[in-house]
Biopython code that builds the backbone (N, CA, C, O; Angstrom):
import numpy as np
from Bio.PDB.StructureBuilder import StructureBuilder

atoms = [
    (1, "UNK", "N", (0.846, -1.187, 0.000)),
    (1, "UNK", "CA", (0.000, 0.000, 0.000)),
    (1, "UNK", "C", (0.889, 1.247, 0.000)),
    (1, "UNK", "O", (1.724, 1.554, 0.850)),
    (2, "UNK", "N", (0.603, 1.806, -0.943)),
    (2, "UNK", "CA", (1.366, 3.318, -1.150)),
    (2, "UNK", "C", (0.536, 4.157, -0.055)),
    (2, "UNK", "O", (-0.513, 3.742, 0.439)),
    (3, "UNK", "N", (1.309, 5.737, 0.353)),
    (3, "UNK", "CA", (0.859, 6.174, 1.146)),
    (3, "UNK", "C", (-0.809, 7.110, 0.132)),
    (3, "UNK", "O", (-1.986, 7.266, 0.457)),
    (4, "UNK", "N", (-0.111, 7.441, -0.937)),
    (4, "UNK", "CA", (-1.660, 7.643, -1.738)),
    (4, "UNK", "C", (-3.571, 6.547, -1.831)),
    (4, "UNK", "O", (-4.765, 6.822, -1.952)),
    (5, "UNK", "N", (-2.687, 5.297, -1.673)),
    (5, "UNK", "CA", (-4.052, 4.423, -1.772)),
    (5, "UNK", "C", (-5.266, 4.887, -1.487)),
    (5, "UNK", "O", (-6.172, 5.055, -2.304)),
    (6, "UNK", "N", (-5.319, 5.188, 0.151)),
    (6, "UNK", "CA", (-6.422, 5.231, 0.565)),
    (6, "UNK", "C", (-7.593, 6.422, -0.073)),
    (6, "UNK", "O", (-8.711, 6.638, 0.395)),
    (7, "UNK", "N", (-6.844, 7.220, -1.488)),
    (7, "UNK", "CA", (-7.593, 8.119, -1.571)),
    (7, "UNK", "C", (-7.874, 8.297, -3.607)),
    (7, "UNK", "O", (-8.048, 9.241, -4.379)),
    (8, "UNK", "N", (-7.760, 6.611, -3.742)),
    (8, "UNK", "CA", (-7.737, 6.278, -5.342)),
    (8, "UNK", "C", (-8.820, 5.264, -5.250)),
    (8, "UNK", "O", (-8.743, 4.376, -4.401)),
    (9, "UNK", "N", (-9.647, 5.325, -5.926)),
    (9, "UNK", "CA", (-10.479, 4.368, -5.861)),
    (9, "UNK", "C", (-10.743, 3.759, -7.616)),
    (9, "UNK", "O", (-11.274, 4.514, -8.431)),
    (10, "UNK", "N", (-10.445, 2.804, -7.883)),
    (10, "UNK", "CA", (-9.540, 2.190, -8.976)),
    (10, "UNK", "C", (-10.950, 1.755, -9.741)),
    (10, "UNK", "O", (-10.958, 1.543, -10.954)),
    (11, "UNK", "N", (-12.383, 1.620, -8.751)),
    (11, "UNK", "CA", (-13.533, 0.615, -9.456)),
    (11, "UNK", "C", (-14.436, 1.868, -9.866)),
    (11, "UNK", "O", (-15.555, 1.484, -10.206)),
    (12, "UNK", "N", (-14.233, 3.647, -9.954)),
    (12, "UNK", "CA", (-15.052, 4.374, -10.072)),
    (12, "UNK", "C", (-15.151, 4.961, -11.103)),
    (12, "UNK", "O", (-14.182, 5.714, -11.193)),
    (13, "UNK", "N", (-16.123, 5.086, -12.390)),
    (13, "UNK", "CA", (-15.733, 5.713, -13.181)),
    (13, "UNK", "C", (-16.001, 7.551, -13.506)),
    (13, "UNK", "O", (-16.934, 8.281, -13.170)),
    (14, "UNK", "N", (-14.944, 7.792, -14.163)),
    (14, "UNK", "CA", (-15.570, 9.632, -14.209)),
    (14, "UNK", "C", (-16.787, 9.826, -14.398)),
    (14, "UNK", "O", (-17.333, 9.010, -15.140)),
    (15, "UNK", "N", (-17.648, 10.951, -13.813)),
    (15, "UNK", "CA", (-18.179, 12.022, -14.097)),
    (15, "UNK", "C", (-19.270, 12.528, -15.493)),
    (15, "UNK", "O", (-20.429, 12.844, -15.759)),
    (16, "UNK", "N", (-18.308, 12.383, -15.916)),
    (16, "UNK", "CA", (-18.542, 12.283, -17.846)),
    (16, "UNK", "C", (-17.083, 12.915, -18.619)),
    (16, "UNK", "O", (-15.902, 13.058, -18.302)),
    (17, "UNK", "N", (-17.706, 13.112, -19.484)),
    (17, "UNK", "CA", (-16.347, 13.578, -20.453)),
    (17, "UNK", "C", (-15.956, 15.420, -20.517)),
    (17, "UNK", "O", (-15.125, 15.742, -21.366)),
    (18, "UNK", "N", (-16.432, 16.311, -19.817)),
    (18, "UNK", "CA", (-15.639, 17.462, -19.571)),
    (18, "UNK", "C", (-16.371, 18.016, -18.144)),
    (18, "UNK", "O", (-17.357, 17.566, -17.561)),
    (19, "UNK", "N", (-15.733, 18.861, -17.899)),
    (19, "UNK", "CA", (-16.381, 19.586, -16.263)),
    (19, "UNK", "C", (-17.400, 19.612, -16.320)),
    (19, "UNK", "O", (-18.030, 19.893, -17.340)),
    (20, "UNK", "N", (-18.163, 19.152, -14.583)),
    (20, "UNK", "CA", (-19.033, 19.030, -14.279)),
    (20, "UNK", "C", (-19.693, 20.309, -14.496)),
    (20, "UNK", "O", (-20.611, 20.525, -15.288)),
    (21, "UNK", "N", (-18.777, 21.649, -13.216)),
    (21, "UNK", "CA", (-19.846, 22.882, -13.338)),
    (21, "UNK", "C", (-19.391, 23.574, -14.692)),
    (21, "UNK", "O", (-20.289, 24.206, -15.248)),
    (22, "UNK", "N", (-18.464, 23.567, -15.160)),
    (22, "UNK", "CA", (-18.232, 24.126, -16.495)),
    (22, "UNK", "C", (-19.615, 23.470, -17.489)),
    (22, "UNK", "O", (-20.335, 24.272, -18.085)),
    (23, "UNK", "N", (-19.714, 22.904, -17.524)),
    (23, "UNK", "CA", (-20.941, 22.267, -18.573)),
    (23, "UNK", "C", (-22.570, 22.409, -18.160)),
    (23, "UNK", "O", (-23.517, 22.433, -18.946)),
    (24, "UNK", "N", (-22.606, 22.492, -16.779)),
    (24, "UNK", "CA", (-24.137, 22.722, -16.190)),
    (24, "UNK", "C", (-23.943, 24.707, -16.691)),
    (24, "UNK", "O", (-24.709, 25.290, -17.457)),
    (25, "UNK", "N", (-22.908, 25.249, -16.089)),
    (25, "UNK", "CA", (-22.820, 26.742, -16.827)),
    (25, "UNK", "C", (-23.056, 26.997, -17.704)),
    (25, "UNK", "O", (-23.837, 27.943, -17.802)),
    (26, "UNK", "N", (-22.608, 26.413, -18.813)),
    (26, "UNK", "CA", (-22.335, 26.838, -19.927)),
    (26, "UNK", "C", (-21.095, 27.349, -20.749)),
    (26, "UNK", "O", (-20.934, 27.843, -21.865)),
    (27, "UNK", "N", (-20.280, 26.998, -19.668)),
    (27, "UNK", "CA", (-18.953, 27.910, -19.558)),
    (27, "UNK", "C", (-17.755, 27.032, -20.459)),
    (27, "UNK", "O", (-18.190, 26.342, -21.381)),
    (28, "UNK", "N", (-16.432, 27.041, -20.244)),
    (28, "UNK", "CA", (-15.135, 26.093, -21.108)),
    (28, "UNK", "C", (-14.568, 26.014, -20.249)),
    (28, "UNK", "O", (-14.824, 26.394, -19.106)),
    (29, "UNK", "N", (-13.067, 25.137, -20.947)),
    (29, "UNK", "CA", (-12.039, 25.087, -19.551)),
    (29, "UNK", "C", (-10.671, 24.838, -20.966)),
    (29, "UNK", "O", (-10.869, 24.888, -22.180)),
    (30, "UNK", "N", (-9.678, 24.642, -20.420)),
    (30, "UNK", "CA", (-9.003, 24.349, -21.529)),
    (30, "UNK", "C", (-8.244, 23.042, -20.804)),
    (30, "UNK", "O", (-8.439, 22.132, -21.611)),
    (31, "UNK", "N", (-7.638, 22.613, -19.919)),
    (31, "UNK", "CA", (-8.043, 21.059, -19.458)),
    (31, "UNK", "C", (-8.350, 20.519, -18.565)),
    (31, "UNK", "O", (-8.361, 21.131, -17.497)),
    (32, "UNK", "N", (-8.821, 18.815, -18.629)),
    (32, "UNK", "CA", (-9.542, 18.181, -17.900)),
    (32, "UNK", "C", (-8.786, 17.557, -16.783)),
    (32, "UNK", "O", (-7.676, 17.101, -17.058)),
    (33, "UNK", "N", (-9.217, 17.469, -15.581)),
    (33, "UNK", "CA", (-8.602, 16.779, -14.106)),
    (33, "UNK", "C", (-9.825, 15.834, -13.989)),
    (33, "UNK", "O", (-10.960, 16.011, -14.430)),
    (34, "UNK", "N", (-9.386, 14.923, -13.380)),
    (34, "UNK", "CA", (-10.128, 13.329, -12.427)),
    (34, "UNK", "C", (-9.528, 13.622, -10.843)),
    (34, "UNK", "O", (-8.426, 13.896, -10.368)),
    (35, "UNK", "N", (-10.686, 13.438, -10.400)),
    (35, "UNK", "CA", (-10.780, 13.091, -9.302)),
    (35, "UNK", "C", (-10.201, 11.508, -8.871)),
    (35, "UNK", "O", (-10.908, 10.526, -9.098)),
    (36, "UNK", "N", (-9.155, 11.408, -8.376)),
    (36, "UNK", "CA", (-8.903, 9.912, -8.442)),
    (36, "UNK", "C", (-9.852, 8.928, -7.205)),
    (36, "UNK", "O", (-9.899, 7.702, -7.302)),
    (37, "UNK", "N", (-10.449, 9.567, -6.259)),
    (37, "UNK", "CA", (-11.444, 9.176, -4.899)),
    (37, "UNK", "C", (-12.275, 8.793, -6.201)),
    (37, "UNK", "O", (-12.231, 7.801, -6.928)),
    (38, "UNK", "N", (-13.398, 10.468, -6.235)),
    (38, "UNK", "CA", (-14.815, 9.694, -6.687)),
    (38, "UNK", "C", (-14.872, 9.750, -8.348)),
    (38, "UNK", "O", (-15.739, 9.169, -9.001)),
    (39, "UNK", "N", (-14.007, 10.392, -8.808)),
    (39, "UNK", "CA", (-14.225, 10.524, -10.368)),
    (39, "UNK", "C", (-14.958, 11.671, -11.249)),
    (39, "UNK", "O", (-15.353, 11.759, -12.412)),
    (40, "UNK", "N", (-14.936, 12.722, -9.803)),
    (40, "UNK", "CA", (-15.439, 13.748, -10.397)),
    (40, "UNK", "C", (-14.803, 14.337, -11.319)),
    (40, "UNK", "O", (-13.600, 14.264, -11.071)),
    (41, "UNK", "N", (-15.080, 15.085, -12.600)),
    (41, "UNK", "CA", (-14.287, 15.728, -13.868)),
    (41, "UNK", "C", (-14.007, 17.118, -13.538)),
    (41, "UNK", "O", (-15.070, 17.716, -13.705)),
    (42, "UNK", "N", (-13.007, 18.018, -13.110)),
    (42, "UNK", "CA", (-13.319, 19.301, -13.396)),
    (42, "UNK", "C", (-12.011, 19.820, -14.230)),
    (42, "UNK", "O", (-11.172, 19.004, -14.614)),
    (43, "UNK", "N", (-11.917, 20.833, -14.418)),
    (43, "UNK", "CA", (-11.306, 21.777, -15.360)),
    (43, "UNK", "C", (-9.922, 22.203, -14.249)),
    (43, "UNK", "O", (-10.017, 22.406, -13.039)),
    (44, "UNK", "N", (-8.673, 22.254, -15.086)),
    (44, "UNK", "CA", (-7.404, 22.855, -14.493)),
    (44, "UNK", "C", (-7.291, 24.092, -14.131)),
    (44, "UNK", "O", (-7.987, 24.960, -14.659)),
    (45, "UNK", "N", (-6.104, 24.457, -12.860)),
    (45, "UNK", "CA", (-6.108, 25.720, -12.790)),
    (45, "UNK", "C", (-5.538, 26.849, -13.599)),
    (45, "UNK", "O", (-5.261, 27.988, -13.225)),
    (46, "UNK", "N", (-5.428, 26.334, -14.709)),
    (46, "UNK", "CA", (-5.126, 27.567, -16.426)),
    (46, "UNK", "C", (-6.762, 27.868, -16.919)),
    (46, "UNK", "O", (-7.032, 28.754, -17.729)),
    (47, "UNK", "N", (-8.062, 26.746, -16.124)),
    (47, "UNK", "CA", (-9.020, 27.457, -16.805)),
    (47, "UNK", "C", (-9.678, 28.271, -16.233)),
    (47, "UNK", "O", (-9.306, 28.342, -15.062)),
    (48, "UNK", "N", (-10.494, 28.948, -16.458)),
    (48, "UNK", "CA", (-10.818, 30.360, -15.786)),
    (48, "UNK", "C", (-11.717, 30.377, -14.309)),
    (48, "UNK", "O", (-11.867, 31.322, -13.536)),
    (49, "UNK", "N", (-12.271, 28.938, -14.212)),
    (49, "UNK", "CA", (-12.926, 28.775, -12.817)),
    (49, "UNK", "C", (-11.923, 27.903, -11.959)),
    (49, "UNK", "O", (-11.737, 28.420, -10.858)),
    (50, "UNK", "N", (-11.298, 26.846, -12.134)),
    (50, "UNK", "CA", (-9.893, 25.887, -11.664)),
    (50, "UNK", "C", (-11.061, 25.048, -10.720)),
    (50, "UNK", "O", (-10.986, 24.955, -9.495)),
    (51, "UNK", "N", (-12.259, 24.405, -11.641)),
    (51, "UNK", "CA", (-12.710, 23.643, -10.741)),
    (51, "UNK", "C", (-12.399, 22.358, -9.913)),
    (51, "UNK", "O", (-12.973, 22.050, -8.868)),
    (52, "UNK", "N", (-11.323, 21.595, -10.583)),
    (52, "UNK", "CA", (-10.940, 20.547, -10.074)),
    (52, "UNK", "C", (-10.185, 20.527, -8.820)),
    (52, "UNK", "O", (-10.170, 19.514, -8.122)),
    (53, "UNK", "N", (-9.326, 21.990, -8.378)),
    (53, "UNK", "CA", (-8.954, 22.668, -7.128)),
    (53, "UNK", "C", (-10.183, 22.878, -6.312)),
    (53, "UNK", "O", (-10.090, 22.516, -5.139)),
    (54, "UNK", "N", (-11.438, 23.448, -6.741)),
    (54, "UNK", "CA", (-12.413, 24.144, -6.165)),
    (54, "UNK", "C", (-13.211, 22.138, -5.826)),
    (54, "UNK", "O", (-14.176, 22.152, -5.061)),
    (55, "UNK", "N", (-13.008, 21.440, -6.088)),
    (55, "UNK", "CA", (-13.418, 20.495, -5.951)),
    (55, "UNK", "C", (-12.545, 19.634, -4.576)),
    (55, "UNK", "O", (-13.147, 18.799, -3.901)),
    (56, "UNK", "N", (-11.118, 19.979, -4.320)),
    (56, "UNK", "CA", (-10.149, 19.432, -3.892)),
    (56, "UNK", "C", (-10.746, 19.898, -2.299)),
    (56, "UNK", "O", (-10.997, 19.247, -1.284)),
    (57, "UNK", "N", (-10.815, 21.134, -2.595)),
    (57, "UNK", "CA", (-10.641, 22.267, -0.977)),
    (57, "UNK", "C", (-12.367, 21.987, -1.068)),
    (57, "UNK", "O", (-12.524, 22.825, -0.179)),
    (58, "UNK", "N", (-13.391, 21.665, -1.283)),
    (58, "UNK", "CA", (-14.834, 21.651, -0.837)),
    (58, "UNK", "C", (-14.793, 19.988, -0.582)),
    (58, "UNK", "O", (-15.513, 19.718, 0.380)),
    (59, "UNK", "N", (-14.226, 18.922, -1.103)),
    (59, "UNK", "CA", (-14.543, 17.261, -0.732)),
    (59, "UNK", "C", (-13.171, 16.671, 0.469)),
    (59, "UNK", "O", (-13.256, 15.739, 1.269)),
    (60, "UNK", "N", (-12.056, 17.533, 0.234)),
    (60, "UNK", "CA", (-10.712, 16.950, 0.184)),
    (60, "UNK", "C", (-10.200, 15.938, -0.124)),
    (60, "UNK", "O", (-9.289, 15.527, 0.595)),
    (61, "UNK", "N", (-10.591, 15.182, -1.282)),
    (61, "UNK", "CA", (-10.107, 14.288, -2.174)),
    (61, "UNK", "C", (-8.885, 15.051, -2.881)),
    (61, "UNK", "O", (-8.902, 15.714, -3.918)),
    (62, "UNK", "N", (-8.053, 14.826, -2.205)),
    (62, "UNK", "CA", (-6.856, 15.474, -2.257)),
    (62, "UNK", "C", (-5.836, 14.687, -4.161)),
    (62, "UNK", "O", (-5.028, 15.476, -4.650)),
    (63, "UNK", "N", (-5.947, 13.880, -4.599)),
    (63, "UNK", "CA", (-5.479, 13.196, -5.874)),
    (63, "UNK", "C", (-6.584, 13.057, -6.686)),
    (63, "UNK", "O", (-7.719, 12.663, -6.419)),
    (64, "UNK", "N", (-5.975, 13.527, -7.954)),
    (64, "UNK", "CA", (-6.525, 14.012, -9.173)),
    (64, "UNK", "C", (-5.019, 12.787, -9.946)),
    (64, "UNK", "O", (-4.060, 12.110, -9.575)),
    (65, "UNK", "N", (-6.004, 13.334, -11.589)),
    (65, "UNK", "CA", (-5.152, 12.494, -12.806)),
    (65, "UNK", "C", (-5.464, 13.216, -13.677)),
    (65, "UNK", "O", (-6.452, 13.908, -13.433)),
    (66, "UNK", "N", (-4.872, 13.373, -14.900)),
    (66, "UNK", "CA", (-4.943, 14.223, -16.195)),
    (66, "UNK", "C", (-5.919, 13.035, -16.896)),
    (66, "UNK", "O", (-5.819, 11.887, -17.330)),
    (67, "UNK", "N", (-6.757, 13.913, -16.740)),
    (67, "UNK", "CA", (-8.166, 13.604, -17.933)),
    (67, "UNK", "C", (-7.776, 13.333, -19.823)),
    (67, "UNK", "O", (-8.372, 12.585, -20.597)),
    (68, "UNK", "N", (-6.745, 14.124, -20.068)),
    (68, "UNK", "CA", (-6.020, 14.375, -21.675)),
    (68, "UNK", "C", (-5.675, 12.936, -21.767)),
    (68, "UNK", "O", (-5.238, 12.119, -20.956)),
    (69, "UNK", "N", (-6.083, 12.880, -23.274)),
    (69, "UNK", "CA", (-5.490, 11.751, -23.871)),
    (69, "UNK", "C", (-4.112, 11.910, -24.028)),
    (69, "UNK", "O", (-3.541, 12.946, -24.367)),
    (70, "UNK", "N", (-3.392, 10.378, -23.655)),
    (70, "UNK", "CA", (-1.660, 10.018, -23.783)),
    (70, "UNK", "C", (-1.509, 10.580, -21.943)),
    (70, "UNK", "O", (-0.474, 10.127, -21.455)),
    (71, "UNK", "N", (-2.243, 11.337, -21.061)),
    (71, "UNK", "CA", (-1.496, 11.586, -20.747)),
    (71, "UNK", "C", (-1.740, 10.788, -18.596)),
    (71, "UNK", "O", (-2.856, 10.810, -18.076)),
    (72, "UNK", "N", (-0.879, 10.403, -18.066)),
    (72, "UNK", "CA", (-0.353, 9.069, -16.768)),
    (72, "UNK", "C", (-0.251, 9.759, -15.845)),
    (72, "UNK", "O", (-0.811, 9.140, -14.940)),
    (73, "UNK", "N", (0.171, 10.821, -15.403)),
    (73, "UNK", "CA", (0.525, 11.264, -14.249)),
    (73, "UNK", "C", (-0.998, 11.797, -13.134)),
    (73, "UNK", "O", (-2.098, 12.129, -13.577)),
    (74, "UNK", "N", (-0.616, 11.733, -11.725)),
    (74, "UNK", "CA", (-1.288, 11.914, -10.359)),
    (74, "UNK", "C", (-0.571, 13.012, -9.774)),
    (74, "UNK", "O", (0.642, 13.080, -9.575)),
    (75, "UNK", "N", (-1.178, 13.595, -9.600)),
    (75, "UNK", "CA", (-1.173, 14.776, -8.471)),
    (75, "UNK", "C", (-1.410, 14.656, -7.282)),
    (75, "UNK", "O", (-2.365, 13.880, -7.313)),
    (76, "UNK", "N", (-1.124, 14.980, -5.732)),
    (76, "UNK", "CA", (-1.345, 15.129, -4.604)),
    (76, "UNK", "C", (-1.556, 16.452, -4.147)),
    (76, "UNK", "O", (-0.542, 17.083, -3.849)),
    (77, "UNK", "N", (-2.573, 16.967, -4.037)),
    (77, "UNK", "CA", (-2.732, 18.370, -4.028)),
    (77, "UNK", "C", (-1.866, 18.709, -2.105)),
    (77, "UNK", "O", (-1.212, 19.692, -1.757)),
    (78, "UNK", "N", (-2.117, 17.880, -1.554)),
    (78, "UNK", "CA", (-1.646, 18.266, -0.057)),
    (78, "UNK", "C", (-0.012, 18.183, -0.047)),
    (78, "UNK", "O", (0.653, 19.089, 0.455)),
    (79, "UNK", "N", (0.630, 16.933, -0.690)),
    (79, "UNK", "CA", (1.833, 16.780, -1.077)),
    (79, "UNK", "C", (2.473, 17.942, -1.893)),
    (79, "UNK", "O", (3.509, 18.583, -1.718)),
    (80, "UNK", "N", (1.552, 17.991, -2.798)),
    (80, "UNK", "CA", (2.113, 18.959, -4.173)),
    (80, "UNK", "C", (3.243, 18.024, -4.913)),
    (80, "UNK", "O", (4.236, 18.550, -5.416)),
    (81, "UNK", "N", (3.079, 16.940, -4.940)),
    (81, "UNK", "CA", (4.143, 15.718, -5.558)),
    (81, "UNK", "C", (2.943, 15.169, -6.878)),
    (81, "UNK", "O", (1.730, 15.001, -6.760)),
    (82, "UNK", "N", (3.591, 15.034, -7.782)),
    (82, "UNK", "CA", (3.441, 14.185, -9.112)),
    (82, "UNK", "C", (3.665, 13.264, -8.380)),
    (82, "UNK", "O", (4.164, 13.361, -7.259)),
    (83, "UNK", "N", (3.120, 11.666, -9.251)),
    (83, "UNK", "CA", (3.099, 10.318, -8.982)),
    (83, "UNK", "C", (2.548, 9.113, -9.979)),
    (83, "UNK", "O", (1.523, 9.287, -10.639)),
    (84, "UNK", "N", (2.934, 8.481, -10.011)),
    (84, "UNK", "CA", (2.834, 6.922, -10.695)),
    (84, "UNK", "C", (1.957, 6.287, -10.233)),
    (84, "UNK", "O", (2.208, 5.375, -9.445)),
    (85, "UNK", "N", (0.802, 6.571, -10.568)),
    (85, "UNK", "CA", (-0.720, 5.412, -10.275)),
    (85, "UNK", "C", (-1.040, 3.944, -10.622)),
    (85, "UNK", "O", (-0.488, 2.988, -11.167)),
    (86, "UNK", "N", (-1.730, 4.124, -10.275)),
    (86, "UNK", "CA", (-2.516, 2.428, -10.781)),
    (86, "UNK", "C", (-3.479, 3.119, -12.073)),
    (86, "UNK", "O", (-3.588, 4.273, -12.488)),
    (87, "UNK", "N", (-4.103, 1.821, -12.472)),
    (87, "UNK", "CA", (-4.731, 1.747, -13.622)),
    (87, "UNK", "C", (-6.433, 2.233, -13.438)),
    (87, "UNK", "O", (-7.020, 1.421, -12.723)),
    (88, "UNK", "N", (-7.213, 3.221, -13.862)),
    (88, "UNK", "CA", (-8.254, 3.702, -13.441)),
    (88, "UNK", "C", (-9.576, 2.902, -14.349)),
    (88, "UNK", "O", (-9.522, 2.536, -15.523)),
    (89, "UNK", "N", (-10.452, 2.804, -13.629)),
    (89, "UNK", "CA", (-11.458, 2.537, -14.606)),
    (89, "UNK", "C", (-11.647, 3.368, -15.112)),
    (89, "UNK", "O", (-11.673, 4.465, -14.555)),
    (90, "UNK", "N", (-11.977, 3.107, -17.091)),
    (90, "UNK", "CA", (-12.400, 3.395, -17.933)),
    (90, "UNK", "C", (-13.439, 4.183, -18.170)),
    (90, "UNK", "O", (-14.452, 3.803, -17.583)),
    (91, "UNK", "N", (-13.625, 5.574, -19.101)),
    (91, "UNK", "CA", (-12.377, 5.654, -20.206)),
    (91, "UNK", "C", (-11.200, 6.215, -18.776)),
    (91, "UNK", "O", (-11.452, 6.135, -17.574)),
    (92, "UNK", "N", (-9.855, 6.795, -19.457)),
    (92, "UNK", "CA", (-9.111, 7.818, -18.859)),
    (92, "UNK", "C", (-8.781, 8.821, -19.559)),
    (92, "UNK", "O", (-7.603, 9.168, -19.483)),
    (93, "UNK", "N", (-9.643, 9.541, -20.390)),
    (93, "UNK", "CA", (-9.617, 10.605, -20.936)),
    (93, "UNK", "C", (-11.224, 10.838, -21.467)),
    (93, "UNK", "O", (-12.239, 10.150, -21.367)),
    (94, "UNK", "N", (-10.926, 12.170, -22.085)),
    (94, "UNK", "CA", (-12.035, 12.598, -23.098)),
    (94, "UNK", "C", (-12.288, 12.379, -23.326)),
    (94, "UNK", "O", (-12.499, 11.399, -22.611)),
    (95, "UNK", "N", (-13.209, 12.162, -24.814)),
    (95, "UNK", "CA", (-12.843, 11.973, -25.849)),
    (95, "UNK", "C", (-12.229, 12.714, -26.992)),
    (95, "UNK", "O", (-12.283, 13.933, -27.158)),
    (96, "UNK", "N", (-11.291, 11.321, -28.217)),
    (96, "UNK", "CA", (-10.167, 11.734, -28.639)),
    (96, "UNK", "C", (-10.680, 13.044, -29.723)),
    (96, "UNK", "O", (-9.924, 13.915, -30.151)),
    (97, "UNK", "N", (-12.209, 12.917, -30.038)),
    (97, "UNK", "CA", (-12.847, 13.646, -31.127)),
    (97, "UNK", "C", (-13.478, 15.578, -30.372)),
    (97, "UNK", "O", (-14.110, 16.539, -30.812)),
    (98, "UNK", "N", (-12.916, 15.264, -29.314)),
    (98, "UNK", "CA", (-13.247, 16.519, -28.321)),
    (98, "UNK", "C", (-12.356, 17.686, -28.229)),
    (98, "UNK", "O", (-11.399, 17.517, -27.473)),
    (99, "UNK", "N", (-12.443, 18.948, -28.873)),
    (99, "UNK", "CA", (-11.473, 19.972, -28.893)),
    (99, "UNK", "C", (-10.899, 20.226, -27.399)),
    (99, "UNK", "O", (-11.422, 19.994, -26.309)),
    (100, "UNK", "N", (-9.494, 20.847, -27.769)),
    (100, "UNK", "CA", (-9.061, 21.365, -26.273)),
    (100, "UNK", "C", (-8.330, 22.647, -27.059)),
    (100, "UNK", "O", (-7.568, 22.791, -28.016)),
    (101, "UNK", "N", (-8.888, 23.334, -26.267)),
    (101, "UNK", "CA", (-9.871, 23.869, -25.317)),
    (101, "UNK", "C", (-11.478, 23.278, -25.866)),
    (101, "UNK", "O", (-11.829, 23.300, -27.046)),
    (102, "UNK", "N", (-12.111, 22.892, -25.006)),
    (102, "UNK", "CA", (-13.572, 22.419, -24.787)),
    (102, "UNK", "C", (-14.381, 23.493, -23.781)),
    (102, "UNK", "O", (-13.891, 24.304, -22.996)),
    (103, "UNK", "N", (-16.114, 23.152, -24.146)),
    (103, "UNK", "CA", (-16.228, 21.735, -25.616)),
    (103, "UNK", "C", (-16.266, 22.692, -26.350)),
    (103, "UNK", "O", (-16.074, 23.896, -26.185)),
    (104, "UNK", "N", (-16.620, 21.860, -27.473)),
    (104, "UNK", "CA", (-16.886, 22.556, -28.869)),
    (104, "UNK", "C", (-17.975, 23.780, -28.801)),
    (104, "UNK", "O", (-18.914, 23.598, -28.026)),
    (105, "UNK", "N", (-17.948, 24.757, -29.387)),
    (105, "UNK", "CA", (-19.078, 25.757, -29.359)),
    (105, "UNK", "C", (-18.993, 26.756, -28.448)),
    (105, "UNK", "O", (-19.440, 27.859, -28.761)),
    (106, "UNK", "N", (-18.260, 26.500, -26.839)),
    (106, "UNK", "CA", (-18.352, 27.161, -25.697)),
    (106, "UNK", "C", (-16.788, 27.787, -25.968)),
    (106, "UNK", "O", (-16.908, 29.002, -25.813)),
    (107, "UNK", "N", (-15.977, 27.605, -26.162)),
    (107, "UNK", "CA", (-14.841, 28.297, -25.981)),
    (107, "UNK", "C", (-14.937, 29.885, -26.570)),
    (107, "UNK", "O", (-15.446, 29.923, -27.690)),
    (108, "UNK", "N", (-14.587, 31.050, -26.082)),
    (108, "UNK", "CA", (-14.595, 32.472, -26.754)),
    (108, "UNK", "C", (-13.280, 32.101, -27.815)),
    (108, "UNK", "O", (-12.444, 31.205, -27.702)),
    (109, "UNK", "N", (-13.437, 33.170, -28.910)),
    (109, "UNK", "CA", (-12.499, 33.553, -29.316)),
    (109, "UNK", "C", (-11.291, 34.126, -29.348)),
    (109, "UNK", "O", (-10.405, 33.993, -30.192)),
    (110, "UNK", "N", (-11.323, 35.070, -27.928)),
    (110, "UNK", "CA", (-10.022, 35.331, -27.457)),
    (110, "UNK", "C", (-9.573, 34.701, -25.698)),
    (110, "UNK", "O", (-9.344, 35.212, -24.601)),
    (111, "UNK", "N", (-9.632, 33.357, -26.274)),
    (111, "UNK", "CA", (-9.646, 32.010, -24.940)),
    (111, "UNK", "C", (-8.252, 32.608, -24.401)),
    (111, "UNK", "O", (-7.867, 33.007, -23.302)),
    (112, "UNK", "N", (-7.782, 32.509, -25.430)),
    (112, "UNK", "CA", (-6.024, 32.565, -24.855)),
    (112, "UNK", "C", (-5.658, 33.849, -24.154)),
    (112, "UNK", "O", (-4.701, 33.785, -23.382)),
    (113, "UNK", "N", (-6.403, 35.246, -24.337)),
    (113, "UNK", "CA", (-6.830, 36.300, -23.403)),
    (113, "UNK", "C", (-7.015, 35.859, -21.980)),
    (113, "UNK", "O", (-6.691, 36.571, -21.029)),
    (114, "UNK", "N", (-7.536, 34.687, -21.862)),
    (114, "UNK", "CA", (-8.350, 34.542, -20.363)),
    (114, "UNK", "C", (-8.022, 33.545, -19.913)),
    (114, "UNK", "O", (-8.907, 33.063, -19.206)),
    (115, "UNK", "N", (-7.019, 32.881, -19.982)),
    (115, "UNK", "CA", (-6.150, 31.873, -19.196)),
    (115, "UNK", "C", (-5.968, 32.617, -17.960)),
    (115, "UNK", "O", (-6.012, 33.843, -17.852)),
    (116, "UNK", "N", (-5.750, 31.735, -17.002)),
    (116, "UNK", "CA", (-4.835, 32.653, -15.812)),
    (116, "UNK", "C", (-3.834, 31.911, -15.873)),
    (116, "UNK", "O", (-2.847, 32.148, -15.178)),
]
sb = StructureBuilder()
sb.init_structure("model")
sb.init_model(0)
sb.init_chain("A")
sb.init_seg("    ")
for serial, (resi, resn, name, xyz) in enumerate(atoms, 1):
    if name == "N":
        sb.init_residue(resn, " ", resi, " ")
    sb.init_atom(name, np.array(xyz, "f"), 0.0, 1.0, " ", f" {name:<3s}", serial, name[0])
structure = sb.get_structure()
């Protein structure tokens, strides 16, 4: 047992395929975080709400995973350490037909203006 375990839950699957409150809004994100506990989806802190933080500090499900296709790495938000996970239930990304910045239709035109 790694000292992360107790806070990966390996049988849960995401959320859906882009942020939760970004998508009930109406709003974008430019990328996707997992909740590695319950599998909630939210948006990174480059997108303009950083829900997957705002998700961290309201549940404290402190480990997340990059939602992006190709891409392996875990986060420990309390650590602040990258890490080498286990294998998540399915999918572990987007989908591959899904713009990033997402979703389709919601992003402004001057997105790259409004990064933080």
């Amino acid at each position: 047992m790694t000292v992360h375990d107790e806070e990966i839950n390996v049988d849960v699957a995401p959320s859906g395929t882009g942020c939760v409150e970004c998508m009930k809004a109406g709003g974008w994100w430019l990328h996707l975080r997992r909740c590695a506990q319950c599998g909630h989806i939210g948006c990174c802190d480059n997108s303009p709400h950083r829900h997957a933080t705002q998700h961290f500090h309201a549940t404290g499900h402190a480990v997340i995973t990059s939602f992006e296709p190709g891409e392996t790495w875990f986060y420990n938000f309390r650590s602040k350490q990258f890490f080498d996970g286990p294998a998540l239930h399915p999918p572990l990304s987007h989908p591959l037909d899904q713009p990033v910045p997402g979703p389709r239709g919601k992003v402004p035109e001057d997105w790259e203006d409004l990064l933080m």
